[in-house]
C-alpha positions as CSV (number, residue, x, y, z in Angstrom):
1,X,0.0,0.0,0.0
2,X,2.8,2.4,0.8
3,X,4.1,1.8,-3.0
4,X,1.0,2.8,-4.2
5,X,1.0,5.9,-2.5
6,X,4.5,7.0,-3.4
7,X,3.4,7.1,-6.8
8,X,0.2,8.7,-6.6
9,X,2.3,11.5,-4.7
10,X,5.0,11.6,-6.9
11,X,1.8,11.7,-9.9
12,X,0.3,14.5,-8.2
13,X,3.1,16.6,-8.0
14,X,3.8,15.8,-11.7
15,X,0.5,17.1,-12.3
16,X,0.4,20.3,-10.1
17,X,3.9,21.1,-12.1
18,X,1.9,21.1,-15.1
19,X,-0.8,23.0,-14.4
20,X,1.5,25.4,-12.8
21,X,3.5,25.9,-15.9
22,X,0.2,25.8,-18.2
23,X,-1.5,28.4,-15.9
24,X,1.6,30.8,-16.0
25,X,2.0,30.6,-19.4
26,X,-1.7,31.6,-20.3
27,X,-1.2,34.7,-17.7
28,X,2.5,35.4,-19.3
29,X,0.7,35.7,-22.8
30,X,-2.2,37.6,-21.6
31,X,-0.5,40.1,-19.7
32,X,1.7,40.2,-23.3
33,X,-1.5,40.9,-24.9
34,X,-3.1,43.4,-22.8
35,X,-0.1,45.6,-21.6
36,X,3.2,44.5,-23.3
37,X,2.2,44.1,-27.3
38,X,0.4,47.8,-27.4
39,X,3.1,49.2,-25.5
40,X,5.9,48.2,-28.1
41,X,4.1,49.2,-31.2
42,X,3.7,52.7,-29.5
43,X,7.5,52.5,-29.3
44,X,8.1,50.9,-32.5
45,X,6.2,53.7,-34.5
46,X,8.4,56.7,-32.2
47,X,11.2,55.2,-33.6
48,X,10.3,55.4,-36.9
49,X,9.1,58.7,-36.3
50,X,12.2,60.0,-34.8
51,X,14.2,58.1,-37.4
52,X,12.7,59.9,-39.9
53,X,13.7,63.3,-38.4
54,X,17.1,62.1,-37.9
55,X,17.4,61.2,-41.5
56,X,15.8,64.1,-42.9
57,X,18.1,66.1,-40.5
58,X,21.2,64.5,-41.8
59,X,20.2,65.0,-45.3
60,X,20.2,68.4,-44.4
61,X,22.9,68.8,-42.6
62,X,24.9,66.9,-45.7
63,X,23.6,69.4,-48.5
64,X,25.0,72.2,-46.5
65,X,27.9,71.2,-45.8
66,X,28.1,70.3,-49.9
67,X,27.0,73.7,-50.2
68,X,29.5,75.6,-48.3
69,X,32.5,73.2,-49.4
70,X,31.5,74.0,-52.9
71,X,31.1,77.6,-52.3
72,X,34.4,78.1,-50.5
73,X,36.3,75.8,-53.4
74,X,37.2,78.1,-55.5
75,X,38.7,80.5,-52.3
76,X,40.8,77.3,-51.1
77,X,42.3,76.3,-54.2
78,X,43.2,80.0,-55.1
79,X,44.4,80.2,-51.6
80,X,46.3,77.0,-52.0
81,X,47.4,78.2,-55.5
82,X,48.7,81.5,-54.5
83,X,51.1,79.8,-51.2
84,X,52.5,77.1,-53.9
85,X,53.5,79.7,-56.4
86,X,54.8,82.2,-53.4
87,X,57.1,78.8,-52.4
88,X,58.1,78.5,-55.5
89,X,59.2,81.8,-56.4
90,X,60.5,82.3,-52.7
91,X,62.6,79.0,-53.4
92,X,63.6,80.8,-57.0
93,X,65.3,83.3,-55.6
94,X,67.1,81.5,-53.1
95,X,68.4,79.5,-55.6
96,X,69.3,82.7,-58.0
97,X,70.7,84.4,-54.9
98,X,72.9,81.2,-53.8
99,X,74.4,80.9,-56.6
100,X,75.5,84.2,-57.1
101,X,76.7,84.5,-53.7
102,X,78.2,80.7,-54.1
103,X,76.1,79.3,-51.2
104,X,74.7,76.4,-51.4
105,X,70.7,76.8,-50.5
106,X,69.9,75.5,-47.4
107,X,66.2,74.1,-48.3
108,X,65.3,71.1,-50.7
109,X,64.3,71.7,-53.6
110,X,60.6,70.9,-54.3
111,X,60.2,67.0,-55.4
112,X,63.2,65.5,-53.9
C-alpha cells in the first residue's frame, strides 16, 4: 500500500507542475496581450518617427555642408594656389641668390 501511494504523490506533484507551468504561461501571454504588445508598437512607431527626423536632419545637414564646401572651393584652391606659387618663387630666388653668392641653398628643392 505504501508503494501505491508514493506514486500517486510523486503523480500528483507531476500534475500540479503542469498545471502550474500551463497556468503561468496563459497569464505570461495575456499580460503580453493586454499591456506589453500595445506598448511596443507605441514604441516601435516613435522610432520610426524620430528616425525619420534624424534622416531628414542629416540630409540636411549633408547638402549644406556640400553647399559651403562648394562655395568656398574656389577661395581654397586660389588660396592654396597662391602659397604654392609664393614657395616657388621664394625657393627661386634663393636658388638665383645662392648661386650668385656661391652658397649652397639650405632648403630642398621641391620633389626630392
Amino acid at each position: 500500500m505504501d508503494h501505491l501511494t508514493l506514486w500517486h504523490l510523486i503523480a500528483l506533484a507531476l500534475g500540479t507542475a503542469l498545471i502550474t507551468v500551463a497556468l503561468s504561461a496563459c497569464i505570461g501571454y495575456w499580460l503580453y496581450r493586454t499591456r506589453l504588445k500595445p506598448e511596443k508598437e507605441r514604441l516601435e512607431q516613435a522610432l520610426q518617427t524620430l528616425s525619420g527626423e534624424i534622416e531628414t536632419s542629416i540630409e540636411k545637414g549633408i547638402r549644406r555642408g556640400v553647399k559651403k564646401a562648394l562655395a568656398e572651393l574656389p577661395s581654397a584652391a586660389a588660396k592654396q594656389t597662391t602659397q604654392s606659387v609664393t614657395r616657388v618663387g621664394t625657393d627661386l630666388i634663393e636658388r638665383g641668390l645662392s648661386s650668385l653668392i656661391d652658397r649652397p641653398s639650405r632648403r630642398k628643392p621641391p620633389g626630392e
